[in-house]
C-alpha positions as CSV (number, residue, x, y, z in Angstrom):
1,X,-7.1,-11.9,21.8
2,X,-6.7,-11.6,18.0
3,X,-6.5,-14.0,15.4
4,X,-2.9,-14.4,14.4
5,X,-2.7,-13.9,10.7
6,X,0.4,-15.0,8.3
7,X,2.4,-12.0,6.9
8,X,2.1,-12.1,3.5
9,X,5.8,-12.3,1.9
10,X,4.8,-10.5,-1.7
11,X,4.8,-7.3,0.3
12,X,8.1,-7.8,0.9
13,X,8.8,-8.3,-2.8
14,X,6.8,-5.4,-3.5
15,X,9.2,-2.7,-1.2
16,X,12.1,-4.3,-2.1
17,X,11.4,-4.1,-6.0
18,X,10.0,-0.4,-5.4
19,X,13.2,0.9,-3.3
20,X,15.6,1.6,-5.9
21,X,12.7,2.7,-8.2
22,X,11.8,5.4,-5.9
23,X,15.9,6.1,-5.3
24,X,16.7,6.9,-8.8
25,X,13.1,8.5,-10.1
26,X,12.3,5.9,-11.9
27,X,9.1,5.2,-10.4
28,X,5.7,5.0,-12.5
29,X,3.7,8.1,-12.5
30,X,-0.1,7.8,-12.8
31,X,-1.8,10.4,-15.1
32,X,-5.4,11.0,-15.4
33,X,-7.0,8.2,-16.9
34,X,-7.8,7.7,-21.0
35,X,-9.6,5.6,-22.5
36,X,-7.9,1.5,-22.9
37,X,-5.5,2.8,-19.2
38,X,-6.2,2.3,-15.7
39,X,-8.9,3.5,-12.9
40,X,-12.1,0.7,-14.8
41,X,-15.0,0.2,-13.8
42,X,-14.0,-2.1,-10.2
43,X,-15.5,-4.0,-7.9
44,X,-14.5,-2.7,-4.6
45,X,-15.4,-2.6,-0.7
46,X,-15.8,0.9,0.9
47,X,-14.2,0.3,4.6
48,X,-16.1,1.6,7.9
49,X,-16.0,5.1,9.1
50,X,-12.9,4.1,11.7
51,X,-11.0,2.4,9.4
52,X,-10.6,5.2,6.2
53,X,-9.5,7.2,8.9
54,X,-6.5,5.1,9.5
55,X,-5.9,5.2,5.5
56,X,-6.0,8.9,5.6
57,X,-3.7,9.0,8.6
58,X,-1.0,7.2,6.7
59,X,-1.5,9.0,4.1
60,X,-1.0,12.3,5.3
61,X,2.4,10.7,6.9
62,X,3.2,9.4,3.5
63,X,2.5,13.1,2.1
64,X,5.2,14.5,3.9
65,X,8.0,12.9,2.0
66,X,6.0,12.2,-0.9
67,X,5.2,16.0,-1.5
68,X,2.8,17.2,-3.9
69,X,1.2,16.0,-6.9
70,X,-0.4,12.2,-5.9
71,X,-3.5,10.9,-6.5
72,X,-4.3,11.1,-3.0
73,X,-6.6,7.6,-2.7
74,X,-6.8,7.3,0.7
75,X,-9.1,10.8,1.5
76,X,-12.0,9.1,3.2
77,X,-14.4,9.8,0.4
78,X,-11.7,7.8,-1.8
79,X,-10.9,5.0,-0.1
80,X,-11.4,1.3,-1.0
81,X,-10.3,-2.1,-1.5
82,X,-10.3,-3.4,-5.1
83,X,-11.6,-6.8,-5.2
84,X,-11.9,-7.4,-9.2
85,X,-11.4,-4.7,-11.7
86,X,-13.8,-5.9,-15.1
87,X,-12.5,-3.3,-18.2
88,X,-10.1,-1.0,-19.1
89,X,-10.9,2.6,-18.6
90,X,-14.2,3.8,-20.8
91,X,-14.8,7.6,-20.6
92,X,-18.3,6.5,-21.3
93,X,-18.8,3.6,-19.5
94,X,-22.0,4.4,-17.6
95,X,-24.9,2.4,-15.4
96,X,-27.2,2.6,-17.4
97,X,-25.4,0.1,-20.5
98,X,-25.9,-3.9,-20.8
99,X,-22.9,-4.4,-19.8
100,X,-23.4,-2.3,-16.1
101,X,-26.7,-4.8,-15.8
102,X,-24.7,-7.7,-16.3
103,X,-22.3,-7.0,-14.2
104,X,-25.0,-6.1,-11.1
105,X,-26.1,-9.6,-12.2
106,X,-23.6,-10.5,-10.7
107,X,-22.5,-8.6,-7.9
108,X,-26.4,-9.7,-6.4
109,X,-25.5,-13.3,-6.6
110,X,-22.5,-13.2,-5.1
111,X,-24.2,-10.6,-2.0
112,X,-26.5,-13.3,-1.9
113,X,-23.4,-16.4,-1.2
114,X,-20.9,-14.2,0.3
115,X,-20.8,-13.6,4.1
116,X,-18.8,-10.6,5.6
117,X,-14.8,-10.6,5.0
118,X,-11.9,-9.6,7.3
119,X,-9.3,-8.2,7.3
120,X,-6.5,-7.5,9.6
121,X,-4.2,-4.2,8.5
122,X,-0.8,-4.6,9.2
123,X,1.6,-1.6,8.4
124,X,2.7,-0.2,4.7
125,X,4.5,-1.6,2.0
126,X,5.7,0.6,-1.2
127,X,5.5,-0.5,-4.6
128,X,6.8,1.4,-8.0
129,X,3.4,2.8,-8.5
130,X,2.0,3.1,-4.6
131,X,2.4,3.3,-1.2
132,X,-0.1,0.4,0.4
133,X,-1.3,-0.7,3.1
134,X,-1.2,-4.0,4.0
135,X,-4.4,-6.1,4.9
136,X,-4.3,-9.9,5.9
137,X,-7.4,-12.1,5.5
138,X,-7.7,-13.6,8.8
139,X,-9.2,-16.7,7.4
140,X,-9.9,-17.9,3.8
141,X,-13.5,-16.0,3.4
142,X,-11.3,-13.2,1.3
143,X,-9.9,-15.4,-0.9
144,X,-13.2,-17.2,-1.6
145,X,-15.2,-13.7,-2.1
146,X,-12.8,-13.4,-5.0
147,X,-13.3,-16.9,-6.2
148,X,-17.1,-16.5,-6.4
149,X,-16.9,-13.1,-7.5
150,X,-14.7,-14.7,-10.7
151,X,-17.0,-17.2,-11.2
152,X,-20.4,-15.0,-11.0
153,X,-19.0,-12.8,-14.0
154,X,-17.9,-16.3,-15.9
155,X,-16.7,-14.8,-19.6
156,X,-17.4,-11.2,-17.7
157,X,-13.9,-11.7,-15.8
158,X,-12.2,-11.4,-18.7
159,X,-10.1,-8.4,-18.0
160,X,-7.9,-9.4,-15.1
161,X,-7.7,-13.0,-16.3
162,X,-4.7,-11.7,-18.8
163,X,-2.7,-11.6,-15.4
164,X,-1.8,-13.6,-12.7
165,X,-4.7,-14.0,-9.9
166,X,-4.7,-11.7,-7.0
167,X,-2.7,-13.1,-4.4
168,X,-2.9,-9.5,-1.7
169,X,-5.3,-7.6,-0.4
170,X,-4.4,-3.8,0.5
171,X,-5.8,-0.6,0.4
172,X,-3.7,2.0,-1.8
173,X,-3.5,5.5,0.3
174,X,-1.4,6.8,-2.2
175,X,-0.8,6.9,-6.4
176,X,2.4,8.5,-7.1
177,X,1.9,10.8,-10.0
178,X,4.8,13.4,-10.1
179,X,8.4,13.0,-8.9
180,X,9.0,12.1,-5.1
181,X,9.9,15.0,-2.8
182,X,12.1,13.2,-0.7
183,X,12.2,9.8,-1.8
184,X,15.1,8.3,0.8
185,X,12.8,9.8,3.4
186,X,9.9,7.8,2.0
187,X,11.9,4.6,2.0
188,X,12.9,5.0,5.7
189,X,9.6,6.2,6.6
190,X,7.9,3.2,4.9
191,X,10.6,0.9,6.3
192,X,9.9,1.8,9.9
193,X,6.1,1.3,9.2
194,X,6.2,-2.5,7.6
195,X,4.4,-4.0,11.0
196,X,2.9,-0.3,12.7
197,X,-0.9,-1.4,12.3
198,X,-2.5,-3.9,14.1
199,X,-6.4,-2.6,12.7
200,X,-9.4,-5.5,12.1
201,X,-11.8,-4.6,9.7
202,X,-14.8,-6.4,9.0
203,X,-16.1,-5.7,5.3
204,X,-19.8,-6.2,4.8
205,X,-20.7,-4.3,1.0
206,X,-20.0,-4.5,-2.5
207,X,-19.9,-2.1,-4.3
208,X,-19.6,-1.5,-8.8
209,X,-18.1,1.8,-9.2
210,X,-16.8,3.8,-12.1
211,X,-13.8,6.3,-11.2
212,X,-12.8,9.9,-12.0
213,X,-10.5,12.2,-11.8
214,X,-10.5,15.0,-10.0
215,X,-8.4,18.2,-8.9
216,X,-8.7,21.3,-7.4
217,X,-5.4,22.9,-8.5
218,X,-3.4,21.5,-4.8
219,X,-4.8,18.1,-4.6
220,X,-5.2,15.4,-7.4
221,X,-7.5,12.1,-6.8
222,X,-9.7,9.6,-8.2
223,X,-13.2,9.8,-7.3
224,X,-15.5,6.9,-6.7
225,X,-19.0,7.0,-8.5
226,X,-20.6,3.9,-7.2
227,X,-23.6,2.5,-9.3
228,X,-24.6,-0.6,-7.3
229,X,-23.5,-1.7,-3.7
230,X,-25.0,-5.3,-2.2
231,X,-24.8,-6.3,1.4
232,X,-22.4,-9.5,1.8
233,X,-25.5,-11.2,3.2
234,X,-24.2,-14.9,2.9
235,X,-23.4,-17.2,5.8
């Protein structure tokens, strides 16, 4: 039988904050990214081969009422878990800077401490930016991976540290980034899909990626560029 896991309540906050967002259009709209914006340079983990096809499932369902236009982040060659992002966006951040050495530095030590993570995926929240899917830590190995992750950068961790700590994991399938087709059809869709998962995933790599945008006229999404990936070889 599987490990019961504790629904965490802040997706609730999150859907219930994003509702009337979505409703009136007032929803944030993701653009390609500039220089001082969003989509840094990330630590993230790449989910198995099973498990990004569940991501693209929902989104596809998400698509439907969605409609065009949306960074579409949970195609299987986009899909990931954020664990730490580290800058804002830099057009010319690349591996081969200080900086991208440091920050492998790091991302060996904590391979090195870190033991595999799971996580349970539980159905999809919405947020004014997003649609998610949820994923529970089915013990407190995900919340440490962050903590060692934190403390492995030290003055490196800087970015998110203007913010308050990360207190979800989840998996964005979907950025919105023009208006919503059919937004109350969204909402009901979403609502009727809070608890519809019940996928383990065990999550083994790290991985320091840069992202970029991409489109091919139809479909818009941000493309992973990963520089380093370490195995979570800790026990």
């Amino acid at each position: 039988m599987s490990r019961a896991v504790s629904s965490n309540p802040v997706f609730d906050r999150l859907f219930s904050q994003a509702v009337p967002a979505l409703v009136d259009g007032s929803h944030r709209q993701d653009e390609p990214p500039v220089d001082g914006g969003r989509w840094p340079v990330s630590v993230v983990c790449v989910p198995d081969a099973p498990t990004r096809t569940v991501l693209a499932d929902v989104m596809a369902e998400a698509l439907v009422h969605a409609g065009p236009g949306h960074f579409e982040t949970g195609r299987p060659d986009a899909s990931h878990i954020t664990v730490r992002a580290l800058e804002p966006y830099r057009d010319a951040a690349s591996p081969a800077d200080q900086l991208s050495a440091d920050w492998a530095v790091a991302l060996d030590e904590v391979g090195r401490e870190s033991p595999p993570i799971r996580l349970r995926l539980t159905g999809v929240t919405l947020t004014a930016s997003a649609v998610m899917v949820q994923a529970e830590p089915v013990d407190d190995e995900p919340w440490e991976l962050m903590r060692r992750l934190r403390a492995a950068l030290g003055p490196l961790a800087w970015y998110e540290e203007q913010w308050q700590e990360r207190d979800i994991w989840y998996a964005s399938v979907l950025h919105f980034a023009a208006p919503v087709l059919d937004a109350p059809g969204l909402v009901e869709w979403a609502a009727s899909h809070r608890e519809s998962l019940a996928h383990d995933v065990v999550l083994d790599m790290l991985t320091l990626t840069r992202f970029r945008y991409r489109e091919d006229g139809v479909r818009r999404h941000m493309a992973m560029e990963p520089w380093r990936t370490v195995a979570l070889a800790g026990s």
